[in-house]
N, C-alpha and C positions, 0 to 999 in steps of 0.2 A: 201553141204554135205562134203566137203573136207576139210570146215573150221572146220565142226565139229568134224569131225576125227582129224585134228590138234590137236585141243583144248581137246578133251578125252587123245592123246598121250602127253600133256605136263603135263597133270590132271596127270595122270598114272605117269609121270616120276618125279615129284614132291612129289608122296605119296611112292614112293619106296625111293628116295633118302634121304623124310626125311626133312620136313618144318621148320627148324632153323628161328631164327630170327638172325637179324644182326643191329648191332647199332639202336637197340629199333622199329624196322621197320619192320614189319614183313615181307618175300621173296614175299609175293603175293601183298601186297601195294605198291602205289607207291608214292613217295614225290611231291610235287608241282617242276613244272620245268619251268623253266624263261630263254622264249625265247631270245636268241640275237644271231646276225652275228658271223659266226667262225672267230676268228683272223684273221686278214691279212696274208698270204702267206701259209694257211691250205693245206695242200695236201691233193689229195684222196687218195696216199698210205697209209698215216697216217706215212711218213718220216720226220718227221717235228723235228728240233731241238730245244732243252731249255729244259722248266716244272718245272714243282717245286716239282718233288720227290723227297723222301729222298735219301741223299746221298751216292751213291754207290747203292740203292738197287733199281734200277731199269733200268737195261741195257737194255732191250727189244730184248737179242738174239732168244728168244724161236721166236718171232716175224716176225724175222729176216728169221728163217729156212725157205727154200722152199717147203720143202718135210713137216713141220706144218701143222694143219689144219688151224691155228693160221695167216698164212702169205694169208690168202684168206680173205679178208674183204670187198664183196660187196656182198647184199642179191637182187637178182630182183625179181619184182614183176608184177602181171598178170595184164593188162589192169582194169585200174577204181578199185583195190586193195588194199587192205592193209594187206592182209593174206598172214602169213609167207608159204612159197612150203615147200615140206618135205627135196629138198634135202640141204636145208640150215639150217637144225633144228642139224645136228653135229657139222657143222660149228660153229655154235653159241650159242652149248653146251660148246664148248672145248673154246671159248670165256671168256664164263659165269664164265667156271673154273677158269680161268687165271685171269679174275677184281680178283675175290677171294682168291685166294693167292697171289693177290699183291693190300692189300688197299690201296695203295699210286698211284696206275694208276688212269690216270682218261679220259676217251671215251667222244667225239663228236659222236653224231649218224646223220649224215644228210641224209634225205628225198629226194626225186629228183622224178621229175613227166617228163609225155613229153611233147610235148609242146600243147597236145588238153586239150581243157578247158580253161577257165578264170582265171584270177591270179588270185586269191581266191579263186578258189574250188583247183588248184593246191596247194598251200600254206599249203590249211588246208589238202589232201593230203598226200603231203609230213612230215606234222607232224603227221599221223597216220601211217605213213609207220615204223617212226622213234618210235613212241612209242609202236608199236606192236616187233622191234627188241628190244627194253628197256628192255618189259614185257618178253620175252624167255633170255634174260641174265641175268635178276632180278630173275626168277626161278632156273637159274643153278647157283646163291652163288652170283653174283656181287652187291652188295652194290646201292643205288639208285641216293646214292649222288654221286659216281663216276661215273655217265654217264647224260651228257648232248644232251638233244634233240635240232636239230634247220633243220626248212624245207626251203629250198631253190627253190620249186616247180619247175619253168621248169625251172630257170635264170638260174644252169650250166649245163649243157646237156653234157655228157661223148660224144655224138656225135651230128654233124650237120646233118640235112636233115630231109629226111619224110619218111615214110615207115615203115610200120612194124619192119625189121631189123635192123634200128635207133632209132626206139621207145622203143622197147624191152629194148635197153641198157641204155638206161634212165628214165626208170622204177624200181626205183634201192636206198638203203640206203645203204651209205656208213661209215664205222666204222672206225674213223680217231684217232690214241691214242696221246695225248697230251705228248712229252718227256719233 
């Protein structure tokens, strides 16, 4: 029931805001995406130096603020999940915004599961965690080709151990911005 209340509230905020297409793509499709491993030394803050934006236009101070909604970038998720909770649906409205007025960013989305289950049902997990945060930034302006999926399923665990209150916090897609 709570998926579906999601899924009517992003139906709703997509038909107020207004279904533009972007680079021939319409907001509600999505592009084929080709999985691979995030570069070597990927942060989960998404601190990471270089990228290949254009020059000068893209400093990532909004990023940077703390008081942002913008400087929050992990969504978690309920046990055996892939439905975004509500209270991460501003978060990652005010995201969506931001791909969109800056086409030259471009978003790693990674997946992360806990460590119950087989690496394989993790895997494929973690890639629906990552493609369900895709599909609500792809609604709120962002571009499909600025955001890359890739699941990492349990292999990095934000924490060690078992329990519930470890599991929780690896239950979780992290939005890492390529500088």
């Amino acid at each position: 029931m709570n998926a579906l209340r999601l899924f009517v509230a992003v139906g709703l905020f997509a038909l107020i805001t207004g279904c533009a297409t972007q680079g021939g793509v319409e907001s509600g499709a999505t592009a084929p995406v080709e999985e691979r491993p995030a570069a070597a030394g990927t942060q989960a803050e998404g601190a990471q130096a270089g990228g290949a934006a254009a020059a000068g236009s893209f400093a990532g101070e909004e990023l940077d603020d703390p008081a942002s909604p913008l400087s929050e970038r992990v969504v978690y998720f309920d046990f055996d999940s892939n439905v975004i909770r509500p209270e991460f649906t501003a978060m990652l409205e005010a995201h969506g915004k931001y791909l969109a007025a800056h086409p030259e960013v471009r978003l790693v989305v990674e997946g992360h599961t806990d460590e119950r289950g087989s690496q394989e049902y993790n895997l494929a997990l973690g890639e629906r965690r990552a493609e369900a945060v895709k599909r609500v930034l792809v609604l709120n302006g962002a571009a499909p080709g600025q955001i890359e999926n890739v699941s990492y399923g349990e292999e990095k665990p934000a924490m060690e151990g078992t329990g519930e209150a470890v599991w929780s916090q690896n239950r979780r897609a992290e939005l890492v911005y390529q500088r």
